[in-house]
Backbone bond lengths (Angstrom), bond angles and torsions (degrees), N, CA, C in turn:
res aa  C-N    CA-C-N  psi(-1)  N-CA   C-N-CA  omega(-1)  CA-C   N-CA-C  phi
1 X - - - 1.441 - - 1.527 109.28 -
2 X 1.186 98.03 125.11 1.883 104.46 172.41 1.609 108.30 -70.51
3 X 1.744 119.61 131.24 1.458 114.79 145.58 1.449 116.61 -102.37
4 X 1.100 120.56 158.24 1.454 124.31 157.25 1.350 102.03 -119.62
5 X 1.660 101.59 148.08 1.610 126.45 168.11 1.353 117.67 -150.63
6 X 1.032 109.69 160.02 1.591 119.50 -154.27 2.071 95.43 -85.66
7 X 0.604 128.88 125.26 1.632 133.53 -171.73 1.912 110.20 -43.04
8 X 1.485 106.30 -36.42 1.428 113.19 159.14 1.362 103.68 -43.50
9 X 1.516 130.24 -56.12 0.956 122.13 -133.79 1.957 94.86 -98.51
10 X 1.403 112.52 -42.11 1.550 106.87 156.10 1.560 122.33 -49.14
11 X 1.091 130.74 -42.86 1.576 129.39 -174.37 1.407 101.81 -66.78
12 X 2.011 133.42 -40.56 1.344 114.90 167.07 1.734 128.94 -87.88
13 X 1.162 108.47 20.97 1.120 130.98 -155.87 1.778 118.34 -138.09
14 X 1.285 107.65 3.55 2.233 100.78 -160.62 1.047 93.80 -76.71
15 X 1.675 146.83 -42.80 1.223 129.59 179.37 1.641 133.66 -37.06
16 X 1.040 100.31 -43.19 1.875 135.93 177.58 1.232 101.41 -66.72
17 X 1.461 110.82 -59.94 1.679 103.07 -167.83 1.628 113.06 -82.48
18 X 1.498 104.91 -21.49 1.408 98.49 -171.29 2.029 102.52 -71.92
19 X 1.147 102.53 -38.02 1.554 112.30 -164.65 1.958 89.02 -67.94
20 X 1.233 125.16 -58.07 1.253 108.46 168.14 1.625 131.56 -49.81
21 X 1.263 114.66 -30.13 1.500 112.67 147.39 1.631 113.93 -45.88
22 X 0.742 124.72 -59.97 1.139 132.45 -179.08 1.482 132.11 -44.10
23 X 1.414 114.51 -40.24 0.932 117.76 167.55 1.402 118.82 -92.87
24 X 1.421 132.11 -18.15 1.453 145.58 163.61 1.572 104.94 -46.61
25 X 1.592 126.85 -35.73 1.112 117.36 -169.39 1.570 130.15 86.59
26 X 1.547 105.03 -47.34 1.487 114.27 -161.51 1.921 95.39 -157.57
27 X 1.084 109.00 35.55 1.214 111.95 177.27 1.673 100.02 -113.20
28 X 2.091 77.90 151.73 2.066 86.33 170.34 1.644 95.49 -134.77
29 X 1.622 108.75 173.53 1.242 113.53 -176.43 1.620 99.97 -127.05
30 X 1.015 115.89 132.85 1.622 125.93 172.10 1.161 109.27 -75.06
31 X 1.366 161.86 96.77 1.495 150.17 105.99 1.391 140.43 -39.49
32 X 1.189 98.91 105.17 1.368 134.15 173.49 1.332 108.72 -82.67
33 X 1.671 85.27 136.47 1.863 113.12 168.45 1.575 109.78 -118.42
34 X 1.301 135.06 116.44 1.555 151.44 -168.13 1.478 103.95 32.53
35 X 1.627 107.50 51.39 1.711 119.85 156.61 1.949 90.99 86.94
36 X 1.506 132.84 11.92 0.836 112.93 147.00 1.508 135.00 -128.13
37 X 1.284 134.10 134.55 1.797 143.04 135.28 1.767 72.68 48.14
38 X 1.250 116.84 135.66 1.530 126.64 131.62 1.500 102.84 -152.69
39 X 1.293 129.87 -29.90 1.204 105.65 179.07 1.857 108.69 -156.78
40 X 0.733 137.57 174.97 1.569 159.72 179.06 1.023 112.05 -124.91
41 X 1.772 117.20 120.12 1.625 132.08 167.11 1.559 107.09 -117.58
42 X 1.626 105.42 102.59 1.271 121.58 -177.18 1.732 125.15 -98.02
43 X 1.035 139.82 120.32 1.477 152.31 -150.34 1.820 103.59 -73.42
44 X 1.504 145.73 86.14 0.651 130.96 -167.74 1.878 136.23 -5.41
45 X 1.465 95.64 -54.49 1.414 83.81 169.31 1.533 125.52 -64.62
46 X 1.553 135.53 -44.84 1.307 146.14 143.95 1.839 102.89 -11.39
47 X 1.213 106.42 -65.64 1.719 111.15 179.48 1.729 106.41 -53.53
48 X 1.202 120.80 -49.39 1.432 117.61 -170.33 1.328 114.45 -70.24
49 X 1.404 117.79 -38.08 1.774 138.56 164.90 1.932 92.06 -50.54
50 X 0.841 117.69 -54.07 1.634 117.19 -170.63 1.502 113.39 -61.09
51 X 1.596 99.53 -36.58 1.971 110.48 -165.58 1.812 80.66 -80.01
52 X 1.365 137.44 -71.10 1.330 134.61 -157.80 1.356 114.66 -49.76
53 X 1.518 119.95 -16.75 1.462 128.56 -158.09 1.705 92.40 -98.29
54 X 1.218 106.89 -64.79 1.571 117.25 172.57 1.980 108.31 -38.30
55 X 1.552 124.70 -41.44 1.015 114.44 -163.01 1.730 113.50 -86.64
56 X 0.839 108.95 98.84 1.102 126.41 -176.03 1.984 126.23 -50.94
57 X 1.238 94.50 -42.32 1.862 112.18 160.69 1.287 88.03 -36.12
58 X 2.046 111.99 -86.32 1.118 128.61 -139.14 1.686 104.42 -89.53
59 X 0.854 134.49 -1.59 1.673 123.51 155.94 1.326 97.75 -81.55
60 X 1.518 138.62 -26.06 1.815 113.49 170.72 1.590 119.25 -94.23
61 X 0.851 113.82 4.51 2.116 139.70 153.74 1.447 82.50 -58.11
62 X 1.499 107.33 -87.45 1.772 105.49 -161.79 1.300 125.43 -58.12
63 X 1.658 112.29 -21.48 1.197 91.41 166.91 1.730 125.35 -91.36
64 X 1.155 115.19 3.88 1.160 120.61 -162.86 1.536 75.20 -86.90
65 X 1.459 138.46 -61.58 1.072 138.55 -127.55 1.815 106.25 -78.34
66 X 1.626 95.45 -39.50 1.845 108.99 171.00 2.058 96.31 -58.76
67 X 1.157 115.83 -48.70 1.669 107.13 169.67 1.260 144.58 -40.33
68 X 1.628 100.36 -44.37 1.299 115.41 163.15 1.863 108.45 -77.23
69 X 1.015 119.70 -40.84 1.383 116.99 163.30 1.510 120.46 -33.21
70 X 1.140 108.30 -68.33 1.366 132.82 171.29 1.551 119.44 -35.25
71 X 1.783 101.12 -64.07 1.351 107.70 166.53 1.791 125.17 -63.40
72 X 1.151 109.03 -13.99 1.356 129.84 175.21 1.499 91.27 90.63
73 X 1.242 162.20 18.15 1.170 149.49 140.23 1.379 148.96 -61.86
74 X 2.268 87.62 73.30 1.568 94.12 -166.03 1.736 95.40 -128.45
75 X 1.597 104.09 161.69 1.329 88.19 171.62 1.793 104.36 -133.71
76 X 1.515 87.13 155.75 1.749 91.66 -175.16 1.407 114.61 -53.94
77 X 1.149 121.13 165.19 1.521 146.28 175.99 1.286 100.53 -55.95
78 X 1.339 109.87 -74.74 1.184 117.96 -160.42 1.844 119.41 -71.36
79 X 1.362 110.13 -6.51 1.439 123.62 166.16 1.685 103.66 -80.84
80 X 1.234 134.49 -40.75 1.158 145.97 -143.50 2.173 83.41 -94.05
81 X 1.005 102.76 -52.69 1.586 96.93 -176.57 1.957 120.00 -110.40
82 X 1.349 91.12 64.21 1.641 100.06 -154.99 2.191 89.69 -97.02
């Protein structure tokens, strides 16, 4: 779930909001400067979901890789290092 708060209200407040990031998992907070967008505080995992989405190589790795899944074309571990 997204919050927004006005940046007054993050500067007396980051302890609170950061630790509630925290437990959200996948939450961000909107901060606003005079009711507008200035910045985004994103919860590490939320940030890493963002870097994997952006990378373009490795989102077509995964999808190739859910494909071959799919097609059933996988091979065991232990064949691969025999």
């Amino acid at each position: 779930m997204t919050k927004i708060a006005p940046v007054s209200y993050m500067r007396a407040h980051l302890p609170e909001m950061i630790s509630s990031l925290s437990k959200r998992k996948n939450g961000r907070i909107i901060i606003t400067r005079n009711g507008t967008v200035s910045a985004v505080l994103v919860s590490p995992e939320e940030l890493e979901t963002l870097e994997v989405l952006a990378d373009k190589k490795l989102m077509l790795s995964l999808l190739k890789a859910e494909e071959d899944e799919r097609a059933n074309r996988l091979v065991a571990h232990e064949d691969i290092f025999k």
